[in-house]
C-alpha positions as CSV (number, residue, x, y, z in Angstrom):
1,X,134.6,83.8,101.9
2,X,130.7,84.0,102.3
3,X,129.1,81.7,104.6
4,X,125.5,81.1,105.7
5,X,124.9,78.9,108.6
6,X,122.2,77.1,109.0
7,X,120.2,75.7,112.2
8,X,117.0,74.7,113.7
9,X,115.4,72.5,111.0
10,X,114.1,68.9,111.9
11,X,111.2,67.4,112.8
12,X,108.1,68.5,114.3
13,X,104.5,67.4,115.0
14,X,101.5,69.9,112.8
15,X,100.7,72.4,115.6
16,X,104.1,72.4,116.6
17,X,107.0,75.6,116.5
18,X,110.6,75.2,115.3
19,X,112.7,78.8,115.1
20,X,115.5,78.5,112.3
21,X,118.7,80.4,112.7
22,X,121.0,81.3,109.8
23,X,124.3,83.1,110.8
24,X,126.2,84.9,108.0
25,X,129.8,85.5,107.2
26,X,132.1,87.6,105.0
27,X,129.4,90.0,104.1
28,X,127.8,93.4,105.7
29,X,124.9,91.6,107.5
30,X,123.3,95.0,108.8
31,X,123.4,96.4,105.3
32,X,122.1,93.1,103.9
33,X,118.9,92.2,102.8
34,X,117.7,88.6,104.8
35,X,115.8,86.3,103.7
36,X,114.1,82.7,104.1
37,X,112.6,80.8,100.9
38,X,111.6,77.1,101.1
39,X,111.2,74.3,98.6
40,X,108.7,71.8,98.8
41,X,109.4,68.3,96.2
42,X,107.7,69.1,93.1
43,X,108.0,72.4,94.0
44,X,109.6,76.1,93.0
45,X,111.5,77.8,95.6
46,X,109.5,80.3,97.1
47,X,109.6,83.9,99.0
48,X,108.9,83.0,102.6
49,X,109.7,86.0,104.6
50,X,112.4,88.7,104.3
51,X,113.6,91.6,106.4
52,X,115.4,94.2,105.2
53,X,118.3,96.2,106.8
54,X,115.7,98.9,108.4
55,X,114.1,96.0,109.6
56,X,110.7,95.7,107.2
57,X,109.2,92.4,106.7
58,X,107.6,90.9,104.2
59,X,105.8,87.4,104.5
60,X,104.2,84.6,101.9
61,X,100.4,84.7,102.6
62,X,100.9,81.4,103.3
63,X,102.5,82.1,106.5
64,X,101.4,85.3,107.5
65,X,100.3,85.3,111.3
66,X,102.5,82.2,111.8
67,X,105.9,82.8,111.3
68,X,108.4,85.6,111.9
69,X,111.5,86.3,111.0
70,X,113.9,88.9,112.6
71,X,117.7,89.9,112.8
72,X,120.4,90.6,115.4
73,X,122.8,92.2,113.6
74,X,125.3,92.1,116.5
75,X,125.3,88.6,115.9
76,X,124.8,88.2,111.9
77,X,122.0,86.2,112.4
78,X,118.3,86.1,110.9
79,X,115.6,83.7,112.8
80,X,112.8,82.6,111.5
81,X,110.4,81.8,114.1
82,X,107.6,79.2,112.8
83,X,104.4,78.4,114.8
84,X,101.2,76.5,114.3
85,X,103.3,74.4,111.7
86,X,101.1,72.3,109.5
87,X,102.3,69.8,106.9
88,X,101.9,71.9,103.9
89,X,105.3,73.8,105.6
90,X,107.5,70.4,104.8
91,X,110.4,72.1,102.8
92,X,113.9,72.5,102.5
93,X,114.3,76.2,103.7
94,X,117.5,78.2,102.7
95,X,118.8,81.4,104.1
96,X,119.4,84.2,101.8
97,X,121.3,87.2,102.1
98,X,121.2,90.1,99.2
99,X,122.4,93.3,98.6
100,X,120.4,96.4,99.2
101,X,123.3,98.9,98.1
102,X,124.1,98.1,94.6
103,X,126.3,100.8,94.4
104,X,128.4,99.7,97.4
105,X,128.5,95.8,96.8
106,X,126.0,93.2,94.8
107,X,125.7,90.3,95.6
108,X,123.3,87.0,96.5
109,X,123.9,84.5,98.4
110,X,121.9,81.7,99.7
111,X,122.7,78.7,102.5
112,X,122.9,74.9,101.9
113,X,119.2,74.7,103.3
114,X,117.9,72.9,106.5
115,X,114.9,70.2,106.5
116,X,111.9,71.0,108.1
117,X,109.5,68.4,108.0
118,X,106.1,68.7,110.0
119,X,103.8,65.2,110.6
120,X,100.8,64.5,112.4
């Protein structure tokens, strides 16, 4: 059974930090590709940061120099650490975890999502 676990979401004033936590199960979390993609109403679910199992990062422009996201893999768990939050960052955020070994394994899995909503 794959699980991703989700914490960290809520509410939070624009200028404000939250750090999300997303803890994973039943998969190979150091080989894994990690994720976080959000989805704003009205909105397609998009890229927000990833980190892949040699730890490279990859960020949205949109948050570039604001958030950042990292992995302990001795506890299966990818953060996403969010500062300077503005309104525009009001999403549902989901946790993903992806195979970077085809070969080996494939899979895709994502987490149920966690609210974040930022207000003034």
């Amino acid at each position: 059974q794959v699980q991703l676990v989700e914490s960290g979401g809520g509410f939070v004033q624009a200028g404000g930090s939250l750090r999300l936590s997303c803890t994973a199960s039943g998969i190979s979390f150091s080989i894994s590709a990690m994720g976080w993609y959000r989805q704003a109403p009205g909105k397609e679910r998009d890229m927000v940061a990833t980190i892949t199992s040699t730890g490279s990062t990859n960020y949205a422009d949109s948050v570039k120099g604001r958030f950042t996201i990292s992995r302990d893999n001795a506890k299966n768990t990818v953060y996403l650490q969010m500062n300077s939050l503005s309104h525009e960052d009001t999403a549902v955020y989901y946790c993903n975890a992806r195979s970077e070994y085809k070969l080996l394994s494939n899979y895709n899995y994502w987490g149920q999502g966690t609210q974040v909503t930022v207000s003034s």
